[in-house]
C-alpha positions in Angstrom: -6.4 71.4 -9.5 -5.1 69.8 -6.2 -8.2 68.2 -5.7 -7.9 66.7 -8.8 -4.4 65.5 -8.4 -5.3 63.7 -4.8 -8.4 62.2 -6.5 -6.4 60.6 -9.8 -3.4 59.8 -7.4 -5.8 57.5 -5.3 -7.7 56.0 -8.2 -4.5 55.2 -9.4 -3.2 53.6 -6.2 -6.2 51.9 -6.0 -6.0 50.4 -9.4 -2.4 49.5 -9.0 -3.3 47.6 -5.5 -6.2 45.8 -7.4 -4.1 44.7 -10.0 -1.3 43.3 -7.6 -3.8 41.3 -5.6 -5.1 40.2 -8.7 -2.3 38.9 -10.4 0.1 37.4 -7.6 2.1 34.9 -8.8 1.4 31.3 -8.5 4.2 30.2 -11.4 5.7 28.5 -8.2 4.4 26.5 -5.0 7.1 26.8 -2.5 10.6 28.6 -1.9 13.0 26.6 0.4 17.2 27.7 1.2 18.2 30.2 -0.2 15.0 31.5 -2.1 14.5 28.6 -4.8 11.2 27.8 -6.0 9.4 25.3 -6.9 6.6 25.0 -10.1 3.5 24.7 -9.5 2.8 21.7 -11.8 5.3 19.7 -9.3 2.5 20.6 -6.5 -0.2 20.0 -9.1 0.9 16.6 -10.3 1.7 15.0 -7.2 -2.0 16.2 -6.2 -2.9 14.6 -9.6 -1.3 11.6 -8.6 -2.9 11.4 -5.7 -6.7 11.4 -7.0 -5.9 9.2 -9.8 -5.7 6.5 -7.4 -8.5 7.4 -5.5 -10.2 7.3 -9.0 -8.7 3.8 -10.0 -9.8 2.2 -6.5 -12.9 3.4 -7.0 -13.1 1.5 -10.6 -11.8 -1.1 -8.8 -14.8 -1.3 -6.3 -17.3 0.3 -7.7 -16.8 -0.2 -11.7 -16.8 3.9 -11.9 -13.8 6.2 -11.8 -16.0 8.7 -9.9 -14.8 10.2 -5.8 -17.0 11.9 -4.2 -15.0 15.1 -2.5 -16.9 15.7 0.3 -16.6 11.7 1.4 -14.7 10.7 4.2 -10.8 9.8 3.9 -9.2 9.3 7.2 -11.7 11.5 9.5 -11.4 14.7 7.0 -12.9 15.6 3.6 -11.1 13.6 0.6 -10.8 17.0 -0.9 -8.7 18.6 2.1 -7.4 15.0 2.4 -5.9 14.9 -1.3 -4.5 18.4 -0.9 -2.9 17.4 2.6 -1.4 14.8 0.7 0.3 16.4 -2.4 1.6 19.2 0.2 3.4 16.6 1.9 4.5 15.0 -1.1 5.7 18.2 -2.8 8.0 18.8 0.1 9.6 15.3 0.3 10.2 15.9 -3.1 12.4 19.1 -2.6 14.3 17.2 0.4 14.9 14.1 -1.2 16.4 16.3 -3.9 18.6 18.9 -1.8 19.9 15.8 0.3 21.0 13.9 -2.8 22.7 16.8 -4.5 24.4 17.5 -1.1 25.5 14.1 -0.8 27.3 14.2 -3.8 25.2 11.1 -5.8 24.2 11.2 -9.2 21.9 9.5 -11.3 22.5 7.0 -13.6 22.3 6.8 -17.4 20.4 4.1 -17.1 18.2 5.7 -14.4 17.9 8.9 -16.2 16.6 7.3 -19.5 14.1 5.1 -17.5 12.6 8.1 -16.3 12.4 10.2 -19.6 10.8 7.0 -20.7 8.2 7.5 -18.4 7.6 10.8 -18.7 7.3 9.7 -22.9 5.0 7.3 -21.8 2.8 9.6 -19.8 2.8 12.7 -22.2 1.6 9.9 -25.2 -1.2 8.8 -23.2 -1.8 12.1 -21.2 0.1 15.1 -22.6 -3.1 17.2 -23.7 -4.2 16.8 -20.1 -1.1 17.2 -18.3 -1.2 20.6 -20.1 -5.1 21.2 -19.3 -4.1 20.9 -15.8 -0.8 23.4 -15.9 1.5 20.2 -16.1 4.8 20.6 -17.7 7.4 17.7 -18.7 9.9 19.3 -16.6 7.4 19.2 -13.6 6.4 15.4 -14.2 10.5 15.3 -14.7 11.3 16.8 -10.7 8.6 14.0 -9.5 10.0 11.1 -10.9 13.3 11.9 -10.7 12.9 12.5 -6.5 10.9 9.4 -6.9 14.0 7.6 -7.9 16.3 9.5 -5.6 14.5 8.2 -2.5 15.4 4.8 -3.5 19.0 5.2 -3.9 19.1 7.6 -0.5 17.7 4.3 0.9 20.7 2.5 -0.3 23.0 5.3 0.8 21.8 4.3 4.0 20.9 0.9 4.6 21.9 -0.9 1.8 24.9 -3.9 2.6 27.8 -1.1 1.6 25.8 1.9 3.0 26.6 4.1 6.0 24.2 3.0 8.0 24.2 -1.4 6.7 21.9 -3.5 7.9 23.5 -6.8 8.1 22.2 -10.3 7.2 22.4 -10.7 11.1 20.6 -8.0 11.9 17.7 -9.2 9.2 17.3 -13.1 10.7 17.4 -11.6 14.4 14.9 -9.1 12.9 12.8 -11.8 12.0 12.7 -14.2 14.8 12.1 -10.7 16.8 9.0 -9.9 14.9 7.5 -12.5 13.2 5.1 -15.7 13.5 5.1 -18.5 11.9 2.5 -21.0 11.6 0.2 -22.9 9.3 -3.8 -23.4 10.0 -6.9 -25.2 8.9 -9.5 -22.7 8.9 -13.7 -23.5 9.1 -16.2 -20.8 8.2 -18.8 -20.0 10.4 -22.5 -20.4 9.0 -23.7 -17.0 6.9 -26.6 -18.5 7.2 -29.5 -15.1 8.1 -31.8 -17.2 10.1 -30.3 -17.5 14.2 -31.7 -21.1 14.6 -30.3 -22.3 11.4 -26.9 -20.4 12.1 -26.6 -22.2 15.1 -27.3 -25.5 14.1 -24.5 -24.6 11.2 -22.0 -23.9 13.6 -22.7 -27.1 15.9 -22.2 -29.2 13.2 -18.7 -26.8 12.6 -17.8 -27.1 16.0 -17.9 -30.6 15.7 -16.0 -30.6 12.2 -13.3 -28.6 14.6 -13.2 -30.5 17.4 -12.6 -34.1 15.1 -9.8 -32.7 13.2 -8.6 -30.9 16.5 -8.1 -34.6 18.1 -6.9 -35.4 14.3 -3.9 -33.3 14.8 -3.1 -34.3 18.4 0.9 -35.1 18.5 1.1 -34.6 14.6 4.7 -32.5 13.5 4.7 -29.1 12.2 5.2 -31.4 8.8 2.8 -33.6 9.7 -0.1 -31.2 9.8 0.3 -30.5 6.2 -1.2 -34.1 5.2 -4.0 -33.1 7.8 -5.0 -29.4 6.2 -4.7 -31.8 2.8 -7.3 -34.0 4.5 -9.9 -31.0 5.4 -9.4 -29.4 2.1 -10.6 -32.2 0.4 -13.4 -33.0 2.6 -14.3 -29.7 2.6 -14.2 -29.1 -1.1 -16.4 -32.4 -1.5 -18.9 -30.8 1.1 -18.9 -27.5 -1.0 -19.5 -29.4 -4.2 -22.1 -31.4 -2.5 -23.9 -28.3 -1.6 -24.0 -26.4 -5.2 -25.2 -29.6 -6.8 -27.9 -30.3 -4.4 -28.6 -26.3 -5.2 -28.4 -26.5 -8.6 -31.2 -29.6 -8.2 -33.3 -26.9 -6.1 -32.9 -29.2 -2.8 -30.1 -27.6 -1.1 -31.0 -25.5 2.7 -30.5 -21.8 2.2 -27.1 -20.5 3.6 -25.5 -24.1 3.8 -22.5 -24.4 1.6 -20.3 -26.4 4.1 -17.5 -25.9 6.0 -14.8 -23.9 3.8 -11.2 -24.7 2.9 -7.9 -23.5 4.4 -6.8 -20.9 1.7 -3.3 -20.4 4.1 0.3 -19.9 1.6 3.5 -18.3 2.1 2.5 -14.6 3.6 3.6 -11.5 4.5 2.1 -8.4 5.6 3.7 -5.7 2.8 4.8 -2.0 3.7 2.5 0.2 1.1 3.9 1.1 -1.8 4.3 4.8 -2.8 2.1 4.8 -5.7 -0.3 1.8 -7.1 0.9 3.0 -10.7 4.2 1.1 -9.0 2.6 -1.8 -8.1 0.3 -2.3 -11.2 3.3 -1.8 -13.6 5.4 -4.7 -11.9 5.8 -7.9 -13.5 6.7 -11.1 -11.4 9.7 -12.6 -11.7 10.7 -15.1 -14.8 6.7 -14.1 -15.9 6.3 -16.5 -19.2 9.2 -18.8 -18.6 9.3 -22.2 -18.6 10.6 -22.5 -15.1 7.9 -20.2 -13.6 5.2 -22.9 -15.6 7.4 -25.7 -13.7 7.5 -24.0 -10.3 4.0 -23.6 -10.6 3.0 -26.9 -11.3 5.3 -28.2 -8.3 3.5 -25.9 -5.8 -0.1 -26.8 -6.9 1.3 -30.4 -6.4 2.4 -29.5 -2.9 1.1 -26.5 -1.6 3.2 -24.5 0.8 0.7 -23.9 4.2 3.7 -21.1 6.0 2.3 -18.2 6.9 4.5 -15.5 8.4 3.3 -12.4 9.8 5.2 -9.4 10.7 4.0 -8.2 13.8 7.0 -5.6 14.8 7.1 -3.6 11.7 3.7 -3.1 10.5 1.9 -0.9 13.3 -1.4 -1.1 15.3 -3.5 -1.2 12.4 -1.9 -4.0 10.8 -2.0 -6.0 14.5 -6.0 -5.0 14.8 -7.0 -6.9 11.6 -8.4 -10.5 11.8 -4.9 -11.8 11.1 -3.2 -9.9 13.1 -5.3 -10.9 16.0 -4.8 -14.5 14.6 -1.1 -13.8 15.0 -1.0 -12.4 18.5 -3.0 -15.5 19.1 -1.0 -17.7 18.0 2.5 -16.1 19.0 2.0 -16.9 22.7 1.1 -20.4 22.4 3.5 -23.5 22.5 5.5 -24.5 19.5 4.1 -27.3 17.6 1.0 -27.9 19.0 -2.3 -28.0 17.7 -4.9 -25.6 19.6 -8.2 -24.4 18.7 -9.1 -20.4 18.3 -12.3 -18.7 16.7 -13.0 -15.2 15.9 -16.1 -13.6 14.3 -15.9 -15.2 10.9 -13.8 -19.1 11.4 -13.3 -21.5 13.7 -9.7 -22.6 13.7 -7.0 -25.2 14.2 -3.4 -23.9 14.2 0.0 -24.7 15.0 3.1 -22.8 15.7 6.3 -23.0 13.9 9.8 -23.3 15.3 10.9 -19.4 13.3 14.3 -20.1 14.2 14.4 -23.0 11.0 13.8 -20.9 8.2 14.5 -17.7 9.6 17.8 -17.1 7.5 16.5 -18.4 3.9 13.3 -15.9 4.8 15.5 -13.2 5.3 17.5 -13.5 2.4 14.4 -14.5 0.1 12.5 -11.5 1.4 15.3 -9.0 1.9 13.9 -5.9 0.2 10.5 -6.1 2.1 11.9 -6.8 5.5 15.0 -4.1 5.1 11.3 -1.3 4.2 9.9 -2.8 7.8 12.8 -2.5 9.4 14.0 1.2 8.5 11.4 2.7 6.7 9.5 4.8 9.7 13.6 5.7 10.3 14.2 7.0 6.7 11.1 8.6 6.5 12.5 10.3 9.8 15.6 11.1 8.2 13.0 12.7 5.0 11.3 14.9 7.7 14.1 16.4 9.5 15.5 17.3 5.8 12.2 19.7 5.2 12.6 21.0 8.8 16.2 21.9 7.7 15.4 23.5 4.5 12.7 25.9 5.9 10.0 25.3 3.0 7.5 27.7 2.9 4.3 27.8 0.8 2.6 29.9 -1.7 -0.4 30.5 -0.2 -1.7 31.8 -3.3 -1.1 28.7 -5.6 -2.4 26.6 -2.8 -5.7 28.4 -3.0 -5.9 28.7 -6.5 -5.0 24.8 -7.2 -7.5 22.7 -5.3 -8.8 19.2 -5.4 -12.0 20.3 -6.8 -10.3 22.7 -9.6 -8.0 19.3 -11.0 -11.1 17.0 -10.6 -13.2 19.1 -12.9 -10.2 19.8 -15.2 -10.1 16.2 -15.6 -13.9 15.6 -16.1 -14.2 18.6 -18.4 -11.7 17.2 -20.7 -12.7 13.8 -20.9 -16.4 14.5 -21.6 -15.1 17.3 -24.4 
C-alpha cells in the first residue's frame, strides 16, 4: 500500500511540475521597483513597430512589404536585431514613465486626447490584428503615452525655462562650432561602362571644371550664385542635347553631359523615433497661399547654402560623400573658389563666412539643432533611469514572443 502511495505521490509531483513549466506566465514582460509589471503587448507592439518599418522600407525599395529574417541588420540577424530593438524600447518606455511621474508632470488634455486619437486611429485600421497579435488598447496606450512623455522630459530639461536651458547663445556658438557652410557647382563623372570612353568623358569634365574654376576666380560668396546659375543652364542644355540626339538614335552610349548642381538649404537630420512620425507630418502653411508664393520666389531665386553639421551627427554621418565634402571644405579659406573630386563629381566650391547667418540659422532651425546638441545627453539621462529602476525580464515572454512568431501572425491574417 506504501508502494502505491510513493508511486501516486510522484506521478502527482510530476504532473504538478509539468504543468507549472508548462503554463508560466507570460501576461507580463518585465518587473522593475518595487515589483510592477509590465504587459506583454507593450513588449509586443514596440517589436511590432519595429518590423512594420522594416516592412514599409522594404515597399519602399523593393515594391514588397516582405523582410527576410535571417538578412543582415547591423552585423546580426534582423530577427535577433528586431527583438534587440523592442527590448530596448520596452525599457525606455518604463523609465521615461517612472521619471515623469517622479517629477511631478502631467499630461495635458490636449495631449491625452491626441493620443486616444491615435490609438482610435490605429484600432480602426488595425484592431482585429492588434488583437491577433496579443495587442491591447491599454498596451498601444503605455507606448504612445511614454512616446509623448519623452518629449516633454526633453523640455523639462533643455527647453528655454528648463533646468538644464540651452540658451540662444549657446545654439549660434553651437553652430559656428559645428557646422560648414558653403555653396558648390558639382560635375558628374562619366558612367559611361567602357574605360576609354570614361576617360575621354571625364577629360572633356575636367576641362568643363577647370573653365568655370578660372570663372569663379575673385567672385563673392554672392557672386558665385550667378556662376552655379551659369553651369546649370549650360548643363541642362547639354543634358537636353544628349536625350534628343538619343531619342534620334545618334547619341554615344553613357554620354548625357556634365550634370547640374542640385545644392539647397541643408541639414544633416537626427533620426526620428519612428517613420510613422515622419510620414504623418505635414509641412508648414501646406495649401496656403503664401507657401504657393514662397515657392514661386525660391524657384525664381534658388537658395545654393548648404550647411552641414559635422559636431552632432557622428562618424557615420562624417564618412558619407558629403560629409567628406564637408571636412573638405571646412579647412579651406573663406571665400575662395577651389577645386575637389571624389568618386562620383568633380567639384567647385566655396566657403561661407558661418558667422553671417549663424543667429537667424539657429533660431530658424532651433528644434533640430537643440536634438544635436543634447540628444546623445538625454538619451544618457534615459539609460541611467533603467540602470536605477533594476528592470528585469521575463525570460519566458521573451521566448515565447519572437520576431518570427509576430511576422507570421501578420502574414497569416492578411492572407486569411
Amino acid at each position: 500500500m506504501n508502494k502505491i502511495k510513493k508511486a501516486f505521490a510522484a506521478i502527482s509531483a510530476a504532473a504538478m511540475m509539468f504543468t507549472m513549466s508548462g503554463c508560466s506566465d507570460t501576461r507580463y514582460v518585465m518587473t522593475y521597483k518595487g515589483g510592477e509589471k509590465v504587459n506583454a503587448g507593450v513588449y509586443i507592439y514596440n517589436l511590432y513597430s519595429e518590423m512594420s518599418y522594416e516592412l514599409t522600407m522594404s515597399y519602399y525599395t523593393t515594391g514588397q512589404a516582405i523582410i527576410d529574417l535571417d538578412s543582415d541588420k547591423d552585423g546580426q540577424k534582423l530577427r535577433d536585431y528586431l527583438v534587440e530593438q523592442a527590448r530596448k524600447n520596452t525599457k525606455e518606455c518604463i523609465a521615461i514613465t517612472y521619471k515623469f511621474d517622479e517629477l511631478g508632470l502631467e499630461l495635458t488634455d490636449e495631449e491625452l486626447k491626441s493620443i486616444n486619437d491615435n490609438i482610435k486611429s490605429i484600432w480602426d485600421a488595425s484592431g482585429d490584428l492588434m488583437e491577433e497579435e496579443g495587442i491591447s488598447k491599454e498596451s498601444i496606450r503605455t507606448v504612445l503615452k511614454a512616446q509623448t512623455m519623452r518629449t516633454r522630459l526633453f523640455d523639462y530639461y533643455y527647453a528655454a525655462d528648463g533646468v538644464e536651458a540651452v540658451t540662444d547663445a549657446d545654439m549660434k556658438k553651437y553652430v559656428e562650432d559645428n557646422y560648414v557652410r558653403y555653396k558648390a557647382i558639382r560635375i558628374q563623372k562619366s558612367n559611361a561602362e567602357d574605360s576609354a570612353e570614361a576617360e575621354k568623358e571625364n577629360k572633356e569634365n575636367e576641362a568643363i571644371r577647370d573653365e568655370y574654376l578660372a570663372k569663379a576666380e575673385g567672385l563673392s560668396y554672392e557672386e558665385f550664385d550667378d556662376l552655379i546659375k551659369e553651369y546649370n543652364e549650360y548643363a541642362a542644355a547639354k543634358l537636353e542635347e544628349a536625350t534628343s540626339s538619343d531619342e534620334d538614335g545618334t547619341a554615344e552610349d553613357g554620354v548625357v553631359g556634365p550634370m547640374p548642381s542640385t545644392d539647397t538649404v541643408t541639414e544633416v537630420d537626427a533620426p526620428e523615433d519612428s517613420a510613422a512620425d515622419e510620414a504623418e507630418t505635414p509641412s508648414e502653411n501646406e495649401g496656403s497661399d503664401e507657401t504657393a508664393t514662397d515657392s514661386e520666389d525660391a524657384a525664381e531665386e534658388p537658395n545654393n547654402d548648404t550647411m552641414y553639421d559635422l559636431g552632432g551627427q557622428g562618424e557615420e554621418a562624417k564618412n558619407t560623400d558629403e560629409g567628406k565634402l564637408a571636412t573638405f571644405i571646412k579647412g579651406l579659406e573663406i571665400g575662395k573658389a577651389t577645386a575637389h573630386e571624389d568618386d562620383g563629381f568633380y567639384y567647385i566650391v566655396m566657403k561661407g563666412d558661418i558667422t553671417e547667418n549663424s543667429e537667424q540659422y539657429a533660431s530658424d532651425n532651433h528644434d533640430t539643432l537643440l536634438q544635436n546638441m543634447k540628444g546623445d545627453e538625454f538619451q544618457g539621462k534615459i539609460d541611467s533611469w533603467i540602470e536605477e529602476l533594476d528592470i528585469k525580464e521575463n525570460s519566458d515572454a521573451i521566448k515565447k514572443y519572437t520576431a518570427q512568431v509576430v511576422y507570421d501572425k501578420q502574414n497569416d491574417f492578411y492572407n486569411k
